[in-house]
C-alpha positions in Angstrom: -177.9 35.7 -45.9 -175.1 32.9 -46.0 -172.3 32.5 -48.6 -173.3 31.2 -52.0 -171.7 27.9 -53.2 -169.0 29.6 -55.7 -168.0 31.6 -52.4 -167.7 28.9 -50.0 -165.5 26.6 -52.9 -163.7 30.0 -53.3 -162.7 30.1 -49.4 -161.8 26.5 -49.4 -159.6 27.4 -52.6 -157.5 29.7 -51.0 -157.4 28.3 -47.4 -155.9 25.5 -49.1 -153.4 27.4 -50.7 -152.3 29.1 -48.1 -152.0 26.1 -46.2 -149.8 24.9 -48.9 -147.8 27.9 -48.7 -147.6 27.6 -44.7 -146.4 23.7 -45.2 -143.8 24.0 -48.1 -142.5 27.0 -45.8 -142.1 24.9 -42.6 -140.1 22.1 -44.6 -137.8 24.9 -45.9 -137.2 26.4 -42.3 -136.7 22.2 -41.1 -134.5 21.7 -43.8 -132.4 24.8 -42.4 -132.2 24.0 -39.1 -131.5 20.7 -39.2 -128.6 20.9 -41.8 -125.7 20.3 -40.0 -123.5 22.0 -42.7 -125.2 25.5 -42.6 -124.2 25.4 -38.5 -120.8 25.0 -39.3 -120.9 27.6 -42.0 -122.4 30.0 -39.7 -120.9 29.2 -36.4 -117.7 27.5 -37.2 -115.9 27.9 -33.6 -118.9 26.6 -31.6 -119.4 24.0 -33.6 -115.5 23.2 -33.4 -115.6 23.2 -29.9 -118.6 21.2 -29.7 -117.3 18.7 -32.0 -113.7 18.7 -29.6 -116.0 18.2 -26.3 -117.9 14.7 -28.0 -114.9 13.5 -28.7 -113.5 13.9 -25.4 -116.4 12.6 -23.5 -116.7 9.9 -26.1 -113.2 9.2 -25.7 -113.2 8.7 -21.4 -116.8 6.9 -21.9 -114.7 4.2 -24.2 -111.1 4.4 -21.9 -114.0 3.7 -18.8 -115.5 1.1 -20.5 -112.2 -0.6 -21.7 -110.7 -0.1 -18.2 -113.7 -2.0 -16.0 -113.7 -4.9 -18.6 -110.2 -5.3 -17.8 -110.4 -6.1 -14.0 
């Protein structure tokens, strides 16, 4: 025989909580990885380097730019 109503609200009950559960933990782990402090706190070097290299390329993108404007 099927599930009585009390069982069926009682499935619904916790598949929404768990759901719940599953959301709030995805926007933790989003909030993580897109929180550009904890990288630096955890890779401090990389992120040093990384940071030296876009300035760089930043840099000859605006000297290229400057220079053809000139002529």
């Amino acid at each position: 025989m099927g599930k009585t109503t009390d069982e069926i609200v009682t499935d619904i009950d916790r598949t929404r909580q768990e759901l719940q559960s599953n959301i709030e933990e995805l926007e933790t782990r989003m909030k993580e990885i897109t929180d550009w402090r904890s990288w630096v706190q955890r890779h401090p070097v990389p992120m040093i380097v990384a940071a030296m290299v876009g300035g760089v390329l930043l840099s000859s993108l605006a000297g290229s730019l400057g220079a053809s404007r000139a002529d």
